[in-house]
N, C-alpha and C positions, 0 to 999 in steps of 0.2 A: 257517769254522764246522765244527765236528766233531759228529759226533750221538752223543747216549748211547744206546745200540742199545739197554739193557736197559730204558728206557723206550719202547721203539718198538714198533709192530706191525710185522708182516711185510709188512704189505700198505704199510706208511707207510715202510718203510726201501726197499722194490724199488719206490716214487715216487718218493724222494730216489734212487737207481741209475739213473732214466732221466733226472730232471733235471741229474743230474751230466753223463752220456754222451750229450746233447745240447744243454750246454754246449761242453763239451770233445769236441771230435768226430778230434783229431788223433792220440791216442796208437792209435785202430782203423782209420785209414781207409784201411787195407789190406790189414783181415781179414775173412774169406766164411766165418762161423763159425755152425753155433747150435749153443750146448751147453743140456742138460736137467739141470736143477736139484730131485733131493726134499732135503726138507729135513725131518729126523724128529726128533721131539718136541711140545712145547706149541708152538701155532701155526704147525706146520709145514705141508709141503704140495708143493705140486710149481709150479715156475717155469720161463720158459725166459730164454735173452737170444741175441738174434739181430742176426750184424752183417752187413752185408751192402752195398758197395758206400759205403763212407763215413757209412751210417746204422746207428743202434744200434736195437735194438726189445726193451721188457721185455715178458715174457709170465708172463701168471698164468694158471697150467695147466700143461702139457707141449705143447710144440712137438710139428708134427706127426713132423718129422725131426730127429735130432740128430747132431753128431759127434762128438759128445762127452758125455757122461751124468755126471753127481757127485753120492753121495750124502752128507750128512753131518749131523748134529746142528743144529739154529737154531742152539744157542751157540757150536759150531765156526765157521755160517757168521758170527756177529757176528764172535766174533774175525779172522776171515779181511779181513773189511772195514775193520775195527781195524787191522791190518798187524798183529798178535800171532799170526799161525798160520802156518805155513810149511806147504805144500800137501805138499811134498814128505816131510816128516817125518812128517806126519798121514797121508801113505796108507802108510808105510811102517809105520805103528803101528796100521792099520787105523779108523783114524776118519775117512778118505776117503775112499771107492771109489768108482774111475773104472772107466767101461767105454769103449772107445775110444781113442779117441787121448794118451795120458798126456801127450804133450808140448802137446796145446793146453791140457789142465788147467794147466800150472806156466806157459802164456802167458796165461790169463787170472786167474792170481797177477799176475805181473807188470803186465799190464792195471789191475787193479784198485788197483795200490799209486800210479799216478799220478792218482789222485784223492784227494780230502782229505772223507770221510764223516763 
């Protein structure tokens, strides 16, 4: 099933993000990550998602630590979950800013395209 993101709230799509990534537990179970998520616009706000030891964790808020920070627009992050955004292109055109580690941003692209939203 795929979701129409522009029918969803934020808070109803980062439910379907934990029920996916605790389904599917194998594509992280070897990442010790939490990145922090704003997301600016209508409905935006601040997220986090935390892996840690084979388990996923979504967070609504801001994690107390992160390794990683991403800012971007709600509609960037639909598309992103969409597979229609390419992380790397987007911070290179400034409609993504990472603070931290840029390489676990373009791993949790990649993270995120083995699920089906």
């Amino acid at each position: 099933m795929t979701a129409n993101f522009d029918e969803m709230t934020l808070e109803s799509i980062w439910n379907e993000i934990d029920a996916k990534l605790k389904e599917k537990r194998e594509p992280y179970k070897d990442m010790n990550t939490t990145y922090s998520i704003n997301l600016t616009g209508e409905d935006g706000g601040q997220f986090g998602l935390k892996f840690l030891d084979g388990h996923a964790e979504t967070i609504f808020g801001t994690p107390d630590e992160s390794d990683c920070a991403l800012s971007m627009s709600v509609k960037d992050f639909k598309k992103l979950l969409a597979g229609n955004l390419n992380s790397a292109a987007s911070y290179m055109m400034g409609k993504l800013k990472i603070k931290g580690n840029l390489g676990l941003a373009l791993k949790l692209e990649n993270l995120l395209k083995q699920y089906s939203f």
